[in-house]
NUMI-842388 format. One record per residue (C-alpha): residue number from 0; residue in three letters; x, y, z. Coordinates in steps of 0.05 Angstrom, whole numbers. Layout:
N
<drenke><num>NUM</num><residuo>ALA</residuo><east>X</east><north>Y</north><up>Z</up></drenke>
...
This chain:
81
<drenke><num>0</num><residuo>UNK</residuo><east>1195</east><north>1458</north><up>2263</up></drenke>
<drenke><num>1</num><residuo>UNK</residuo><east>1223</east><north>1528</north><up>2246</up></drenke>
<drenke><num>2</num><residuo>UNK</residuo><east>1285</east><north>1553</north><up>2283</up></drenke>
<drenke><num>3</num><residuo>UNK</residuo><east>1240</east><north>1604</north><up>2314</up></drenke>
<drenke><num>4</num><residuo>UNK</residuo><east>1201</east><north>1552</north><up>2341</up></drenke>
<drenke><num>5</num><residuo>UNK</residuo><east>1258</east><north>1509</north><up>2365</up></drenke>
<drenke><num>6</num><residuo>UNK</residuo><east>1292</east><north>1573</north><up>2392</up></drenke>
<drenke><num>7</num><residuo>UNK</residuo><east>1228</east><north>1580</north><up>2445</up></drenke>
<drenke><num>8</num><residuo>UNK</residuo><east>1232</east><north>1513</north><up>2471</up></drenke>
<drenke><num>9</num><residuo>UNK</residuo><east>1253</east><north>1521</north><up>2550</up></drenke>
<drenke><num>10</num><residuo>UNK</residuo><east>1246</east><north>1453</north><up>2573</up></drenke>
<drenke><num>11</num><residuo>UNK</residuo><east>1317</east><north>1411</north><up>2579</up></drenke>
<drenke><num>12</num><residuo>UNK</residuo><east>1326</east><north>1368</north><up>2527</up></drenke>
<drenke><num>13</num><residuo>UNK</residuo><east>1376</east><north>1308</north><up>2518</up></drenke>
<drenke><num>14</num><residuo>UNK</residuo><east>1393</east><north>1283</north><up>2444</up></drenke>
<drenke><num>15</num><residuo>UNK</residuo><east>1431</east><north>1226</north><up>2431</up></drenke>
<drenke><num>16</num><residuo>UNK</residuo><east>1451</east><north>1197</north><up>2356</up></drenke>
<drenke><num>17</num><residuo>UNK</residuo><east>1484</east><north>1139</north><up>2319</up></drenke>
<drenke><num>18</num><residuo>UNK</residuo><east>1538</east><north>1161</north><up>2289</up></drenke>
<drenke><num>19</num><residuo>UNK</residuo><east>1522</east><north>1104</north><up>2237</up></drenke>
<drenke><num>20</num><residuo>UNK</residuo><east>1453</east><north>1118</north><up>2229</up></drenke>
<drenke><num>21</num><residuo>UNK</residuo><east>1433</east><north>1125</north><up>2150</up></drenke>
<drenke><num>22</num><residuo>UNK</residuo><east>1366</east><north>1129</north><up>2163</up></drenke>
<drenke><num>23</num><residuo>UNK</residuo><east>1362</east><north>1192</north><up>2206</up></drenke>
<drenke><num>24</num><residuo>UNK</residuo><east>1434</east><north>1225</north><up>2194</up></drenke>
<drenke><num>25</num><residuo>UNK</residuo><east>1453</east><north>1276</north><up>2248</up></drenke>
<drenke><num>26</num><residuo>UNK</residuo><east>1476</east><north>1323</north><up>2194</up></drenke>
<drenke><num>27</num><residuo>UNK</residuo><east>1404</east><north>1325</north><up>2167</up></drenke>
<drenke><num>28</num><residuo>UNK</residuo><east>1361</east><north>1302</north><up>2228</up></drenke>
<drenke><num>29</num><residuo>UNK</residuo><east>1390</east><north>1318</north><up>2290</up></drenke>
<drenke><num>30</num><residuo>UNK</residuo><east>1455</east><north>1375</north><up>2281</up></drenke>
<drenke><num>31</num><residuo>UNK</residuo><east>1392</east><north>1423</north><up>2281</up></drenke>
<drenke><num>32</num><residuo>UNK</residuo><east>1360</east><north>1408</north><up>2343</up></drenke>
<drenke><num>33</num><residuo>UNK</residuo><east>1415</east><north>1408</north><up>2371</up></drenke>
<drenke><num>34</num><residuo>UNK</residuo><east>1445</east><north>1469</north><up>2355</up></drenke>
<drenke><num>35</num><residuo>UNK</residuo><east>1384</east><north>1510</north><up>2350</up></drenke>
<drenke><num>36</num><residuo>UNK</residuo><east>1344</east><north>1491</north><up>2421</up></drenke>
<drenke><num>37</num><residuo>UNK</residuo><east>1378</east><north>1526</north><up>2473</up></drenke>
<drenke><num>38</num><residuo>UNK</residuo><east>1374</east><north>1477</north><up>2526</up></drenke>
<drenke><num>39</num><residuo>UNK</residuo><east>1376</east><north>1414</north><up>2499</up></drenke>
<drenke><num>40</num><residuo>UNK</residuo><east>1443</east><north>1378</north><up>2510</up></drenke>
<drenke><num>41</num><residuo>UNK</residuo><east>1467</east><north>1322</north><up>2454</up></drenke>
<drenke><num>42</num><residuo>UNK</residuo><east>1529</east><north>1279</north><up>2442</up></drenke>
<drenke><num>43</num><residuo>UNK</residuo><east>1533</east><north>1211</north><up>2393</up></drenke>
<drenke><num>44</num><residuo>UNK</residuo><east>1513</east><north>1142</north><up>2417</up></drenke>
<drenke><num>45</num><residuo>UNK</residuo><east>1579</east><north>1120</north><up>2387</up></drenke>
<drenke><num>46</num><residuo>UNK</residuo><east>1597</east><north>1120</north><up>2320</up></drenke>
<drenke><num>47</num><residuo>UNK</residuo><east>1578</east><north>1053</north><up>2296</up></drenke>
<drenke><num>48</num><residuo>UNK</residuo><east>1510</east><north>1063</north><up>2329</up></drenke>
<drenke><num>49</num><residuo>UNK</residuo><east>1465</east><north>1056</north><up>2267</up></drenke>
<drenke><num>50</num><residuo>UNK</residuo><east>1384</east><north>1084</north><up>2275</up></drenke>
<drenke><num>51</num><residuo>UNK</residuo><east>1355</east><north>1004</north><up>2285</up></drenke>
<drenke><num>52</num><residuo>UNK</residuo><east>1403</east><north>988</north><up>2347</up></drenke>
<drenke><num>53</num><residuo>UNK</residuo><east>1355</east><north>1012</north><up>2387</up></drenke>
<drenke><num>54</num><residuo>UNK</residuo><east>1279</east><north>981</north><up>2357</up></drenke>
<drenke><num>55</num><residuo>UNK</residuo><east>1317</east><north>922</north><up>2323</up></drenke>
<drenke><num>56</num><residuo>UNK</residuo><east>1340</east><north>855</north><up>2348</up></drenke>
<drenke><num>57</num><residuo>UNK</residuo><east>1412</east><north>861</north><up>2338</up></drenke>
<drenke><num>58</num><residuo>UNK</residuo><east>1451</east><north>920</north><up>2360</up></drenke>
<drenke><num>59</num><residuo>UNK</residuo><east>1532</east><north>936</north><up>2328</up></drenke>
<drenke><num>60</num><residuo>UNK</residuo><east>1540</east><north>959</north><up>2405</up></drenke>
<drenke><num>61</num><residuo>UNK</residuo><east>1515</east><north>909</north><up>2452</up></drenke>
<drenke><num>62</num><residuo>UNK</residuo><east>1518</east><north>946</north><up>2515</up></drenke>
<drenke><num>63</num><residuo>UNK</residuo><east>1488</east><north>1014</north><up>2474</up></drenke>
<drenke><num>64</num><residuo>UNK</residuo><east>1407</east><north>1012</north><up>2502</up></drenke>
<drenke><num>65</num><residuo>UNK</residuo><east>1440</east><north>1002</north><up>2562</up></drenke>
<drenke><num>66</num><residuo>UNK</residuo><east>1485</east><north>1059</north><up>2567</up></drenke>
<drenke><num>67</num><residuo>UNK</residuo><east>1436</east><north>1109</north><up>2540</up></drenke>
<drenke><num>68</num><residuo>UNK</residuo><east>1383</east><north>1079</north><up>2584</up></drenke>
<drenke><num>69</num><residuo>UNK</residuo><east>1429</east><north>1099</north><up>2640</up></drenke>
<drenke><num>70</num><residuo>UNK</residuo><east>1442</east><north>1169</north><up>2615</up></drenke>
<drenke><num>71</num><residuo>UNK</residuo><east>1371</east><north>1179</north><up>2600</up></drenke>
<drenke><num>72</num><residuo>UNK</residuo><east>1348</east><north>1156</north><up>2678</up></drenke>
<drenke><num>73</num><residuo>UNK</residuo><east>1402</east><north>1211</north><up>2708</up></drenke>
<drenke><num>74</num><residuo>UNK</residuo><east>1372</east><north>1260</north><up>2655</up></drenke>
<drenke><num>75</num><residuo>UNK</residuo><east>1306</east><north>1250</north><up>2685</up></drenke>
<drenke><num>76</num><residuo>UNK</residuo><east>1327</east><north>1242</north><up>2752</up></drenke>
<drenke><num>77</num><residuo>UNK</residuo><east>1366</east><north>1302</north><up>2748</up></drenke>
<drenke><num>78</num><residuo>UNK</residuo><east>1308</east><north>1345</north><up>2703</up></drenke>
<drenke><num>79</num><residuo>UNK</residuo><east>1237</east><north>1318</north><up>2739</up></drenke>
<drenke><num>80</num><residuo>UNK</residuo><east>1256</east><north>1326</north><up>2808</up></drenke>
């Protein structure tokens, strides 16, 4: 993925991130996809959200997959009408 490349992208995108997440740190990871596709929208899961709340059995945030399940169904409903 070159900036170019995420520059071109057209179709709305919606990021979301742990703002505990060592594994896939927004600095690092995300902060560039989000900054450098022009219509992709992105804002932290919360920031004790950590990158295995979402696959693993335990989440810090309880109610997290819930709320970004929600966001990500008025995203789609909104996008893919």
């Amino acid at each position: 993925m070159t900036p170019g490349s995420l520059a071109a992208v057209r179709v709305p995108g919606g990021i979301r991130w742990g703002g505990a997440d060592t594994v896939s740190p927004y600095e690092a990871d995300t902060r560039p996809y989000v900054q450098r596709i022009p219509t992709a929208s992105g804002r932290c899961a919360g920031a004790h959200v950590r990158h295995d709340d979402f696959p693993g059995p335990e989440s810090a945030d309880p109610a997290v997959r819930h709320r970004v399940g929600g966001e990500a169904a008025v995203f789609f409903a909104r996008h893919l009408r």
